[in-house]
VOPA-380686 format. One line per field, with one value per residue (C-alpha): residue number from 0; x, y, z. Coordinates in nm, 4 decimals, decimal comma, padded with zeros to 6 digits. Example, Ala and Ser with C-alpha at 12.3 -4.5 7.8 and 13.67 -1.06 7.14 Angstrom:
<rs>
num: (0 / 1)
east: (01,2300 / 01,3670)
north: (-00,4500 / -00,1060)
up: (00,7800 / 00,7140)
</rs>
This chain:
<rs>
num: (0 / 1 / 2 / 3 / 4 / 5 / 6 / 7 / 8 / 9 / 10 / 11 / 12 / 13 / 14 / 15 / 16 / 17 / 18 / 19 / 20 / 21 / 22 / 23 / 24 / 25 / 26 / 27 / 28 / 29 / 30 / 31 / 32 / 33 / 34 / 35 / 36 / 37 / 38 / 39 / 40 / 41 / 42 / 43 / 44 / 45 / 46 / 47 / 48 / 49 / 50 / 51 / 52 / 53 / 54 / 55 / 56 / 57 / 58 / 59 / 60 / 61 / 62 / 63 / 64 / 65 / 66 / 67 / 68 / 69 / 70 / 71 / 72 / 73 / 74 / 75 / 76 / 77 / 78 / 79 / 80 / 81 / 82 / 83 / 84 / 85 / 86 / 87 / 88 / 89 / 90 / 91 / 92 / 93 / 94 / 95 / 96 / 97 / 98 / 99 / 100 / 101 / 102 / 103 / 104 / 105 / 106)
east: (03,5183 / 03,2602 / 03,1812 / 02,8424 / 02,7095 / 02,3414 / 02,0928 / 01,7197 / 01,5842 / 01,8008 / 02,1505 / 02,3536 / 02,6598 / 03,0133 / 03,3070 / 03,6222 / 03,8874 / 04,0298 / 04,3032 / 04,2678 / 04,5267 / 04,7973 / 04,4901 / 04,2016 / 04,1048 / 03,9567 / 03,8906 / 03,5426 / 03,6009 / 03,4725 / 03,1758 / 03,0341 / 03,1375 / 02,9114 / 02,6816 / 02,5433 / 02,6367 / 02,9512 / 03,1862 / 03,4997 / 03,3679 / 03,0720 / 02,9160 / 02,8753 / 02,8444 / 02,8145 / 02,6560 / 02,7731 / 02,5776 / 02,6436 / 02,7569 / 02,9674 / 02,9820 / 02,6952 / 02,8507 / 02,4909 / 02,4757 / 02,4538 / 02,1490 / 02,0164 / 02,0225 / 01,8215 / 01,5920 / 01,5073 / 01,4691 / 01,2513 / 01,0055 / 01,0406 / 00,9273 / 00,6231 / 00,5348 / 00,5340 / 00,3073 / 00,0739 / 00,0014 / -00,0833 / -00,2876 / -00,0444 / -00,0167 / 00,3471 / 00,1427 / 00,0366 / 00,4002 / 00,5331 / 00,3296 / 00,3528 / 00,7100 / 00,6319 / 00,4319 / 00,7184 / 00,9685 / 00,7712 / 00,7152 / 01,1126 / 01,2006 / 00,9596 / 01,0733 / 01,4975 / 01,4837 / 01,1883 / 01,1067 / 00,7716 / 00,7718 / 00,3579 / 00,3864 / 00,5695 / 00,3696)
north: (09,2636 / 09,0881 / 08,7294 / 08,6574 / 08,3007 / 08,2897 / 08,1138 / 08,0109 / 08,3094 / 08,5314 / 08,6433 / 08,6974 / 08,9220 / 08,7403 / 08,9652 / 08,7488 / 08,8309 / 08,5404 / 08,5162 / 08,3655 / 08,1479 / 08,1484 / 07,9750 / 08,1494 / 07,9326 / 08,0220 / 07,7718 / 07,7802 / 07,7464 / 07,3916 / 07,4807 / 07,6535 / 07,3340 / 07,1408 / 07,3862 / 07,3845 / 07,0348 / 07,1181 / 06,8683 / 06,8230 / 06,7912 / 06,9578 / 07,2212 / 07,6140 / 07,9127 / 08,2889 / 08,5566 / 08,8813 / 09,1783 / 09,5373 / 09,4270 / 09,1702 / 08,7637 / 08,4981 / 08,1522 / 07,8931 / 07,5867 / 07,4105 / 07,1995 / 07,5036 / 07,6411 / 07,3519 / 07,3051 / 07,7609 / 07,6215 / 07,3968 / 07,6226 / 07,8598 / 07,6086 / 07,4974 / 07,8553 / 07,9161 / 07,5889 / 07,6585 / 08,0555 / 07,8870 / 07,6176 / 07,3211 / 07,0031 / 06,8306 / 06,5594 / 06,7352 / 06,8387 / 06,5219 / 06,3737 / 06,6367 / 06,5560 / 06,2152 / 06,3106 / 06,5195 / 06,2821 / 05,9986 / 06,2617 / 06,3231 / 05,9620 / 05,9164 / 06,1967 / 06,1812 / 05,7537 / 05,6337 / 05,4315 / 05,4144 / 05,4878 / 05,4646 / 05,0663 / 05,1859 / 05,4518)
up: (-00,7288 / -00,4847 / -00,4644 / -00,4121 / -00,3515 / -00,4628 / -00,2478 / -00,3551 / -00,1417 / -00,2930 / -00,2736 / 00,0327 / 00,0249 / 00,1069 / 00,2612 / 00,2432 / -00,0119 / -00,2286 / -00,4736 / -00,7926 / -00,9002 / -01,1928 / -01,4391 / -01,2858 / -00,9854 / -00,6582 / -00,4178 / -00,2390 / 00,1330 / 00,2842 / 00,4231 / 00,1294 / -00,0618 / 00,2022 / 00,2477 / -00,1290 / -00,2029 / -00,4418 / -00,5068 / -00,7475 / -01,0794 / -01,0304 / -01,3235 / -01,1732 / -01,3716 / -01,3018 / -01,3164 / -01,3914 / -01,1892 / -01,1431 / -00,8071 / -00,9125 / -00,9891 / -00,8803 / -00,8898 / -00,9631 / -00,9369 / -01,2977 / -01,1119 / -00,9338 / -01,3415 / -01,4655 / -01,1993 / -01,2499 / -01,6266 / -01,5822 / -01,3678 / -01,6360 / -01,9196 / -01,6892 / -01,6128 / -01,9784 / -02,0373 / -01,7915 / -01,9681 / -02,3051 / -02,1494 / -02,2716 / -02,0645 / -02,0200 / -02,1584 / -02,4456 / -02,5062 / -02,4832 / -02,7406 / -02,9677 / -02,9637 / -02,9908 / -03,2584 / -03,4474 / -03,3569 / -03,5988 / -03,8781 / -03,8810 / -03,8910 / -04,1640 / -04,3588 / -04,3458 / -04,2542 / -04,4250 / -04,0969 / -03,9871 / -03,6299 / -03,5901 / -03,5111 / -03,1950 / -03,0640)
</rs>
């Protein structure tokens, strides 16, 4: 299997061979740990390919999301503004139906 560390301008291939441990863990070399800003705790996830595993970022994830979401906006015209207050907007119809509270005084 190949270990491939992704990178915003794509994906670049890594040839070192690493052995995963009695309850599955590799450790990431230092400078990859510095390199992408990793640290212990941090949230990664992969990938599976047809050429193998890409470990992301859990922030690299969110921030691709996020594009993706504004992207999708932008082709049916919608504003973050306008999504927010339809939200809003939703958000005060649900409190009034399950709570009873009037959220309208708020807003």
């Amino acid at each position: 299997m190949k270990l491939i560390i992704y990178e915003s301008n794509g994906a670049m291939e890594v040839k070192r061979t690493y052995t995963i441990q009695e309850n599955g863990q590799v450790t990431l070399p230092t400078e990859w740990r510095e390199k992408y800003g990793l640290k212990k705790g941090d949230m990664v996830s992969f990938v599976e390919t047809d050429q193998g595993l890409i470990v992301v970022p859990q922030a690299l994830l969110a921030m691709e999301a996020l594009d993706e979401i504004g992207k999708a906006l932008k082709e049916k015209g919608v504003t973050l503004e306008e999504l927010m207050e339809s939200g809003r907007e939703i958000r005060g119809d649900l409190l009034k139906e399950l709570y009873g509270i009037d959220d309208s005084a708020n807003g």
